[in-house]
C-alpha positions, 0 to 999 in steps of 0.5 A: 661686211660691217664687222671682221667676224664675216669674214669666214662666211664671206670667204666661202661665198666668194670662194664658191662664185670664183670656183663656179666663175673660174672652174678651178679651185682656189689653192692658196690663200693670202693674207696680212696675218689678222685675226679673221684669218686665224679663227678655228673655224677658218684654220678648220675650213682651210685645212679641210679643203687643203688650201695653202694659207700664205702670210705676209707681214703685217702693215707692208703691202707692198710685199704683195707686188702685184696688188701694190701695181694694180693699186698704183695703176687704179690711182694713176688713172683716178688723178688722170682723170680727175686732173684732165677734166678739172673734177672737184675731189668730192668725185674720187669715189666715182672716178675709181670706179670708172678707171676699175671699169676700164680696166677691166674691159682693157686688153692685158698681157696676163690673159692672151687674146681676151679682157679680163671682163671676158675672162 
């Protein structure tokens, strides 16, 4: 996105692919309050569709567990990584996206018997 106004057409695009990918609808939608999430058209499109819209306050991620976890976890195995093999910071980048890829191809607990990739 090269400006916040996407957002609302982003928005139904990965809506579309994580329905078609999941077979579930969408139910609620978090966000930090900011003003792509309040324009008519989302606040429209959000009640047409039913969905919960769940705010948080502003400027406090942490009060979304769950990402804060999976960030922490994404940024421990960059430094890992990058420590282990003596790699120059400039790799930051490339390295985020590895330990996303292992990640995703790691069994976990939150989806039984499969990979996250797999499911």
């Amino acid at each position: 996105m090269k400006s916040k106004d996407e957002v609302f057409q982003c928005f139904k695009i990965f809506k579309a692919f994580v329905e078609r990918q999941s077979g579930r609808p969408i139910k609620m939608v978090r966000s930090d309050g900011g003003g792509e999430y309040k324009s008519n058209d989302f606040k429209r499109h959000r009640e047409e569709l039913v969905l919960q819209h769940n705010i948080t306050c502003p400027y406090t991620p942490q009060h979304n567990g769950v990402v804060e976890r999976k960030n922490r976890t994404i940024m421990d195995m960059t430094r890992s990584m990058l420590k282990a093999k003596g790699m120059p910071n400039y790799f930051w980048a490339k390295v985020v996206t590895c330990a996303i890829y292992l990640i995703n191809r790691s069994p976990t607990r939150s989806v039984p018997n499969t990979t996250p990739i797999e499911a």
